[in-house]
C-alpha positions as CSV (number, residue, x, y, z in Angstrom):
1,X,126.5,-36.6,79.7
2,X,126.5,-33.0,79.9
3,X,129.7,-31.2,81.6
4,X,129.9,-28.1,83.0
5,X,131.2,-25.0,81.5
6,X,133.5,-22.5,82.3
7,X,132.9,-19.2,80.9
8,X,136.2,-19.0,79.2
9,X,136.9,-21.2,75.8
10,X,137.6,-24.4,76.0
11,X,141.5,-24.8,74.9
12,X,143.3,-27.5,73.2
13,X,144.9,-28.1,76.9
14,X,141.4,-28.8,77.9
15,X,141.1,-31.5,74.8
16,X,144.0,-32.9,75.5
17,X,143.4,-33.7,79.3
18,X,139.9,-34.8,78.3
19,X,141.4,-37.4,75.6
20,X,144.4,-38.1,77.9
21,X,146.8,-37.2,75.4
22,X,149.5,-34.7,75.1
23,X,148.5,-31.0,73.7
24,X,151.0,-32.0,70.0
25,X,148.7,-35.2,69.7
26,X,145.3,-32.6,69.2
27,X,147.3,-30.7,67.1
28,X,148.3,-33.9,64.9
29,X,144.7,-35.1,65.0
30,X,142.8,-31.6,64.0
31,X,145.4,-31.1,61.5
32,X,144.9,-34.8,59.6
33,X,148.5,-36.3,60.1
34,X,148.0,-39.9,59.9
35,X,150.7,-40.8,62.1
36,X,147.9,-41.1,65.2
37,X,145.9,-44.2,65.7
38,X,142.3,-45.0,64.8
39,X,141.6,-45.0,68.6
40,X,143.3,-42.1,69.9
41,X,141.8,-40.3,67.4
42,X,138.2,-41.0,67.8
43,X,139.1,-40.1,72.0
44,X,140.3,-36.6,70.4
45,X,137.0,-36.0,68.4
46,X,134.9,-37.1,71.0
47,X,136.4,-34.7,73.7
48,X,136.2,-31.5,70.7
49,X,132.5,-32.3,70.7
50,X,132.5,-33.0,74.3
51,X,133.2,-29.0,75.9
52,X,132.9,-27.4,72.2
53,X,136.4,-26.2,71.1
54,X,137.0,-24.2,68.6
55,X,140.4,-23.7,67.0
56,X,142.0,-20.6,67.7
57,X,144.5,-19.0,65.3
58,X,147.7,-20.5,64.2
59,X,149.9,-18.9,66.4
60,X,148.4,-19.5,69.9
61,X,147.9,-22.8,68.7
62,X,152.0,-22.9,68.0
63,X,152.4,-21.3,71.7
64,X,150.5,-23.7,73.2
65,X,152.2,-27.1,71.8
66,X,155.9,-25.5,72.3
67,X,154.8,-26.0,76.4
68,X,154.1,-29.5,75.6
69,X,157.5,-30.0,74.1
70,X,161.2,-30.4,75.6
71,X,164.2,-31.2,73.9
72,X,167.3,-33.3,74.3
73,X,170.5,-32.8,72.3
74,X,172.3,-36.0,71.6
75,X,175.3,-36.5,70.0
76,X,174.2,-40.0,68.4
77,X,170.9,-42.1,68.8
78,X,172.2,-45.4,67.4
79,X,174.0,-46.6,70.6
80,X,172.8,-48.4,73.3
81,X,173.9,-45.4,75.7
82,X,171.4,-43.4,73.5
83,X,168.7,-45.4,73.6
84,X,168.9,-46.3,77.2
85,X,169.2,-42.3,78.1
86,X,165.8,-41.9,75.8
87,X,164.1,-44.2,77.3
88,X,164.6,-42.8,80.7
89,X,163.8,-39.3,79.4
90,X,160.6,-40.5,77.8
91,X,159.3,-42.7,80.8
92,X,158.9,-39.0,83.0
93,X,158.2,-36.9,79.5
94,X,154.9,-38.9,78.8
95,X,154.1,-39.1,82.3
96,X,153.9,-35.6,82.5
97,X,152.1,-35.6,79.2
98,X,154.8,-34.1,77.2
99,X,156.5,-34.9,73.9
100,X,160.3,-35.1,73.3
101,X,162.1,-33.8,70.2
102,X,165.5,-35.0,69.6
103,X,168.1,-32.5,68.2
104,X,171.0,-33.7,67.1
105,X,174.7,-32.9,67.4
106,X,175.8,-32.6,63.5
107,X,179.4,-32.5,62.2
108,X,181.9,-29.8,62.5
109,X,181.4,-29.0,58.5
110,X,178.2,-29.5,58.3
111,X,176.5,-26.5,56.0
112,X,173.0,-26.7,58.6
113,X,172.7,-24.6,61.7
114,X,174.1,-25.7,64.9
115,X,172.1,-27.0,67.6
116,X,172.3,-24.0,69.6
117,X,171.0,-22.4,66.8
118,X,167.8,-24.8,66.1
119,X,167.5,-25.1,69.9
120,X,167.1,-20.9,70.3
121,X,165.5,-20.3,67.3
122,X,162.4,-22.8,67.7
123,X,161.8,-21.2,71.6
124,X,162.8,-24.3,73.5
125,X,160.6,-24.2,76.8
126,X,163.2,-26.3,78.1
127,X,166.4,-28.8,77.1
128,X,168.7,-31.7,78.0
129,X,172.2,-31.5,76.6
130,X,173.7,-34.8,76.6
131,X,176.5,-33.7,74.7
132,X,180.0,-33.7,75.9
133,X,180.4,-30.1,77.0
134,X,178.9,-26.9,75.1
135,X,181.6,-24.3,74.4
136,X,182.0,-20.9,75.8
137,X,180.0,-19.2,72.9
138,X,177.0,-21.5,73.1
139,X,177.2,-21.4,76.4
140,X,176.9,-17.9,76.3
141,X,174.0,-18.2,73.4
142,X,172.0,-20.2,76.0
143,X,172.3,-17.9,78.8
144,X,171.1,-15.0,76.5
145,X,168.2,-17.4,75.6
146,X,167.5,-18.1,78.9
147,X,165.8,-21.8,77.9
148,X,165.7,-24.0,81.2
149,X,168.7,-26.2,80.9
150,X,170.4,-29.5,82.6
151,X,173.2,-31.2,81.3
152,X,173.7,-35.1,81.3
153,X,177.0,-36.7,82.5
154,X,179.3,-33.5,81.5
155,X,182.4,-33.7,80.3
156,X,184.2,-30.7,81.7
157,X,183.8,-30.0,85.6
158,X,180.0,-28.5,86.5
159,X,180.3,-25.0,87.1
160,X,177.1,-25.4,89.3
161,X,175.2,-22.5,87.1
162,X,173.3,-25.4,85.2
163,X,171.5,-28.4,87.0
164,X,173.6,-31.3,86.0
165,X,172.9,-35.4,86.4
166,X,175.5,-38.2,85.8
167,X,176.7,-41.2,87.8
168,X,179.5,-41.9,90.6
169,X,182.4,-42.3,88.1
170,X,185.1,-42.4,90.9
171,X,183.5,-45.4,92.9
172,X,183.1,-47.3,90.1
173,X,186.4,-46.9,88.9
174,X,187.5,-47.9,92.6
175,X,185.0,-51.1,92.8
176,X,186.9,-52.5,89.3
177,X,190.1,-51.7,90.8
178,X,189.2,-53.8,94.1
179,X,188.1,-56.6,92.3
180,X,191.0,-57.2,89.9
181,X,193.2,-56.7,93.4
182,X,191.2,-59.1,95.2
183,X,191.6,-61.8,92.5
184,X,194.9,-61.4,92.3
185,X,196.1,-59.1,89.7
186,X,199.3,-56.8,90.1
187,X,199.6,-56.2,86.7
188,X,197.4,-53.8,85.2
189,X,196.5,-51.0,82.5
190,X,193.9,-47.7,82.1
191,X,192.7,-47.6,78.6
192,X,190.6,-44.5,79.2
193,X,188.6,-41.9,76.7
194,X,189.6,-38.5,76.2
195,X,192.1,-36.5,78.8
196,X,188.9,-33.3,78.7
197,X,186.4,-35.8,80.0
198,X,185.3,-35.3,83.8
199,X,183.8,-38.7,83.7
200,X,186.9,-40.2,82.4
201,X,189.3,-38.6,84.9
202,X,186.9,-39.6,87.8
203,X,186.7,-43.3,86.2
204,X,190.6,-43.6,85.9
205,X,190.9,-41.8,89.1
206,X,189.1,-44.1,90.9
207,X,190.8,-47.1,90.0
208,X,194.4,-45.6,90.0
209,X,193.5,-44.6,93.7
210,X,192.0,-48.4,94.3
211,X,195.6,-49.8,92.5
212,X,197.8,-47.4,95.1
213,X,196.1,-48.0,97.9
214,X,197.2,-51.6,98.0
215,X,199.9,-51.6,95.9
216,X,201.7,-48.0,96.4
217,X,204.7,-49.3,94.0
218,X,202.7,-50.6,90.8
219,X,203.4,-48.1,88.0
220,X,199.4,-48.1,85.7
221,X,200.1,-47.3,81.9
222,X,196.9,-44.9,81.0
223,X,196.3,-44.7,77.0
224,X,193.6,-42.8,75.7
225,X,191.0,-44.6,73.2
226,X,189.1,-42.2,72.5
227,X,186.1,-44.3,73.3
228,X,186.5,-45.9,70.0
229,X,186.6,-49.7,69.7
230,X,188.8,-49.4,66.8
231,X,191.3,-47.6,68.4
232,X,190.9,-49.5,71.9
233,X,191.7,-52.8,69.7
234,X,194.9,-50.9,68.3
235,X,195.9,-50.0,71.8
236,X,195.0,-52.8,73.7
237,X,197.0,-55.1,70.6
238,X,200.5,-53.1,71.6
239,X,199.8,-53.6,75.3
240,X,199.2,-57.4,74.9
241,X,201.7,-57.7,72.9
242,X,204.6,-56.6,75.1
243,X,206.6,-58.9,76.9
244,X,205.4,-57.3,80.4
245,X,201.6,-57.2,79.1
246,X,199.3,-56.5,82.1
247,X,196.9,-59.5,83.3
248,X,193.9,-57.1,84.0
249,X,192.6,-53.9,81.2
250,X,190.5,-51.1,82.5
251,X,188.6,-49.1,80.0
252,X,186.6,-46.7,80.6
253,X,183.7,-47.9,78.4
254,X,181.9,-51.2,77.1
255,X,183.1,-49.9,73.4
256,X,186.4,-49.7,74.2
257,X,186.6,-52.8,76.5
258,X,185.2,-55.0,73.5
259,X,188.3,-53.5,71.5
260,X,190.1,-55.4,73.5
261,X,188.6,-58.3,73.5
262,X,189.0,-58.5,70.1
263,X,193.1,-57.9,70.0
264,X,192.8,-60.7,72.1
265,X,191.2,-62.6,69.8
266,X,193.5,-61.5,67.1
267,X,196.4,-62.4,69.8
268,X,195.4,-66.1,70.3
269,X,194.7,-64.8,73.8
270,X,192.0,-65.7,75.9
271,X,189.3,-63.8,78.0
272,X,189.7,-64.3,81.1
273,X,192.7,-67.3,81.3
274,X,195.3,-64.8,79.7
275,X,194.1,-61.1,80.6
276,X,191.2,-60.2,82.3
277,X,188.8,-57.3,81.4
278,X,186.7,-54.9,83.3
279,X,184.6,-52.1,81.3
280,X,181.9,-49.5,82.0
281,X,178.4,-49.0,81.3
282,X,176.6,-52.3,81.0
283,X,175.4,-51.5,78.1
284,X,173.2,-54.5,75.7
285,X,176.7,-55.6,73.9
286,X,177.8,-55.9,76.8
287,X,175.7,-59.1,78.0
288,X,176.1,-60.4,74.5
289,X,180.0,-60.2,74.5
290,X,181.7,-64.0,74.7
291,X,182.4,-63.6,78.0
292,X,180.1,-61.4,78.6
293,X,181.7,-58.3,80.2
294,X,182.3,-57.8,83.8
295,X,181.2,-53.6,83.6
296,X,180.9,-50.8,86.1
297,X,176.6,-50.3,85.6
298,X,175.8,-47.2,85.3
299,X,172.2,-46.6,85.6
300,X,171.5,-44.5,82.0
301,X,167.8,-45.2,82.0
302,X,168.0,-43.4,85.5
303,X,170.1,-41.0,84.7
304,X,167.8,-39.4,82.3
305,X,164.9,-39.8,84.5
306,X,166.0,-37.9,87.1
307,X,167.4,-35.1,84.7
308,X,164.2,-35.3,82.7
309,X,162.3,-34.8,86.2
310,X,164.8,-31.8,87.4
311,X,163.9,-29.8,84.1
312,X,160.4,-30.0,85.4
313,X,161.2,-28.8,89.0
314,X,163.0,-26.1,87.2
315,X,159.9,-25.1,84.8
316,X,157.7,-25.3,88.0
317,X,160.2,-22.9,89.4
318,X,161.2,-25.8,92.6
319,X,164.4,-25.8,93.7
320,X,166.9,-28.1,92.3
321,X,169.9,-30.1,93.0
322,X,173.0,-28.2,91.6
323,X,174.7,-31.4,90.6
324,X,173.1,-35.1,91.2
325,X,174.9,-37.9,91.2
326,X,173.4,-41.8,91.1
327,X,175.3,-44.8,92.1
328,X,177.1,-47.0,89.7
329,X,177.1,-51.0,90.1
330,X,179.9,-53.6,89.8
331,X,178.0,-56.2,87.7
332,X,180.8,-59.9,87.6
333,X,180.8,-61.9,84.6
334,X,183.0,-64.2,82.9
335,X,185.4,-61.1,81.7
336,X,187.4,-61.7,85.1
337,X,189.7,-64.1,87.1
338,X,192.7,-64.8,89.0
339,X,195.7,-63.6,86.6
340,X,197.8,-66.4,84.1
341,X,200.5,-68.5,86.7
């Protein structure tokens, strides 16, 4: 069947809404990579032949699949917290036929450019930085490359200049303080993950305010974990160890929260009959912990979604939300009871 033709050349845009693919998926086809399948390929062909495009030079070619493109700068991709964000980022990306490139965060003494760097100097058409805060020169860098930004789950406070996403950090830091209260507890301790974290202020917040609200005279021990389940075990092994150990941890991730549950192990303590355990997150390891964790959910997949559709709005030149915030979830498991008689 014949279509009708504009007087203008047909465009690899026009290919790639023909085939129902993204604009990087022509170019991966016309160029031979074999990392496209049989069928998606032959749907590429067939539309080329369908309108009659031709292949313009190089450059507007490299113009055209930098629109189809966003980026998001992780720190790590082997987590569940990474994967989860991904996913969430991806769901909107392809429904807006777009392809997602993954920068990296690399070390400190690493000889490579930073990720500012490869983020300016490949013309980002627009980036989410889940990192935990970018410093005053990047920041600076990005402003002079004026590349559409929102940050995921900050660490410092938002200064409202950038779009940012994350979750309620305070309320769920308040819900794990009301449950360990309503079971009983009055014995407690914060092991949290950095003292520059926003989200870890707002988590410990939360559940220091839960503890004085009902019990004004309980002193909380806060130790900082770094977000490390190495170092939560180390800490949570001193706590449990003392002959005033709390009944109920706090930690302000899954990681750190599964530290503990191995000092407890290493203790001959058990989860929950000799100290119960809250954590945050919800992430996969989580479930699969023995008990499986009683966790503040926070909804990652979500969370990236809604940045993922935000950077949109901003391309699109919509308004956008200065800072968004979605609710977390108390999710009880077996990590929780009434404290040890």
């Amino acid at each position: 069947m014949k279509t009708e033709r504009s007087s203008r050349a047909p465009t690899l845009r026009d290919v790639a809404r023909i085939a129902g693919v993204s604009a990087p998926t022509v170019s991966k086809v016309l160029n031979g990579r074999d990392d496209v399948s049989p069928v998606t390929r032959e749907r590429v062909h067939d539309a080329v032949a369908q309108i009659g495009y031709r292949r313009p030079p190089s450059a507007a070619v490299d113009a055209l699949i930098a629109e189809q493109l966003v980026d998001l700068v992780l720190p790590a991709v082997g987590d569940s917290w990474a994967s989860a964000l991904i996913g969430g980022v991806e769901r909107v990306a392809a429904d807006n036929n777009l392809d997602l490139v993954i920068i990296m965060v690399r070390k400190e003494n690493s000889p490579s450019r930073t990720w500012v760097e490869r983020l300016v100097e490949h013309r980002s058409r627009g980036a989410l930085i889940a990192v935990n805060q970018p410093t005053a020169g990047e920041r600076r860098t990005l402003d002079r490359s004026r590349i559409p930004l929102v940050l995921i789950d900050p660490a410092g406070i938002p200064d409202h200049s950038t779009p940012s996403v994350g979750a309620s950090n305070w309320t769920g830091g308040h819900n794990a303080a009301t449950l360990l209260l309503d079971q009983g507890h009055v014995s407690f301790a914060v092991i949290a993950g950095d003292g520059h974290s926003l989200n870890c202020h707002e988590r410990t917040g939360g559940f220091l305010a839960g503890i004085r609200e009902r019990r004004p005279n309980v002193t909380v021990p806060v130790v900082y974990g770094g977000w490390m389940m190495s170092s939560a075990a180390r800490i949570a092994r001193e706590l449990l160890s003392s002959p005033t150990r709390p009944t109920a941890v706090f930690t302000c991730n899954d990681n750190m929260a599964l530290g503990v549950y191995s000092a407890a192990h290493a203790l001959g303590l058990s989860i929950p009959d000799d100290v119960s355990v809250i954590g945050f997150d919800d992430v996969v390891e989580a479930r699969l912990a023995s008990p499986p964790l009683t966790t503040i959910r926070q909804p990652i997949s979500a969370i990236g979604a809604a940045a993922m559709r935000s950077l949109l709005d901003i391309r699109e030149g919509h308004p956008v939300s200065r800072r968004l915030e979605l609710a977390t979830e108390l999710v009880i498991r077996g990590s929780v009871s009434t404290p040890p008689r």
